[in-house]
C-alpha positions in Angstrom: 0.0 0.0 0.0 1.5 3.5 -0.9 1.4 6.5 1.4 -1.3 7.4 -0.8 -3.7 5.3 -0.3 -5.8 5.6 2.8 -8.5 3.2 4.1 -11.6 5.2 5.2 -13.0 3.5 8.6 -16.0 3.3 9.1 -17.7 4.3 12.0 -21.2 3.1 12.7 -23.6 5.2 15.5 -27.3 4.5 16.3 -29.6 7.3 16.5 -27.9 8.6 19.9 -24.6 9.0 18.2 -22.9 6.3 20.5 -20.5 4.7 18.2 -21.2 1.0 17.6 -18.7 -1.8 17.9 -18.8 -5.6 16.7 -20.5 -7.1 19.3 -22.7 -4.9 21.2 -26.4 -5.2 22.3 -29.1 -3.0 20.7 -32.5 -2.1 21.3 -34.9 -0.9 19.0 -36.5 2.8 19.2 -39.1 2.2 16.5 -41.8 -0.8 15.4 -39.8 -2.2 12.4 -41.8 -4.6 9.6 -39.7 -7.2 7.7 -39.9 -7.0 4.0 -41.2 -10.0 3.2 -42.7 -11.3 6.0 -45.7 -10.5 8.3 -43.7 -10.2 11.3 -43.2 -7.2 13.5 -40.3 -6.0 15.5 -41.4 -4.4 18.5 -40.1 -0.9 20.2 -37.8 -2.4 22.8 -37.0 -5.3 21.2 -33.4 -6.5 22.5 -30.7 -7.6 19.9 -27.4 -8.9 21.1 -24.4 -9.1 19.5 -24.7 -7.8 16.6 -22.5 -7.6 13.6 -21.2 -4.1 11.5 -21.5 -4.6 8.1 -19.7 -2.5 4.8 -22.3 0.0 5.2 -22.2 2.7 7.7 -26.1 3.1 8.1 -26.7 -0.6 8.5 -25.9 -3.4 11.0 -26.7 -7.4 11.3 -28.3 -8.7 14.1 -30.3 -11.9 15.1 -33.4 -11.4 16.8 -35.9 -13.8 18.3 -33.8 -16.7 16.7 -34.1 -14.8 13.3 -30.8 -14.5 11.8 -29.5 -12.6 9.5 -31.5 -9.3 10.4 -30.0 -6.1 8.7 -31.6 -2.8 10.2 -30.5 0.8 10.0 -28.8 2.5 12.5 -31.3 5.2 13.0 -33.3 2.6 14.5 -31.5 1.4 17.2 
């Protein structure tokens, strides 16, 4: 890698502005609906240890034994 070239981190935050790290329990702030499905996340709804992803408005997360989950940061 040259001098020139520079990775850009990313930094993910919920809607607080607390910076997120791999690992880290969330709760949600809003009733979410799954594309796709009929099922509701709830306001309050607990994830734990979730997972950043390449994006840095989006995380992954399993919730109520549904992996795979990929929600916004402004959510959480």
């Amino acid at each position: 890698m040259n001098d020139d070239e520079t990775e850009e981190e990313i930094i993910q935050k919920d809607s607080n502005g607390n910076i997120l790290t791999q690992g880290d329990s969330i709760i949600l702030i809003k009733d979410l609906k799954l594309k796709g499905s009929s099922t509701v996340l709830k306001k309050g709804t607990r994830a734990k240890n979730i997972r950043l992803t390449d994006s840095e408005n989006e995380i992954e997360c399993t919730i109520d034994g549904m992996k795979g989950i990929i929600l916004k940061t402004e959510f959480i």
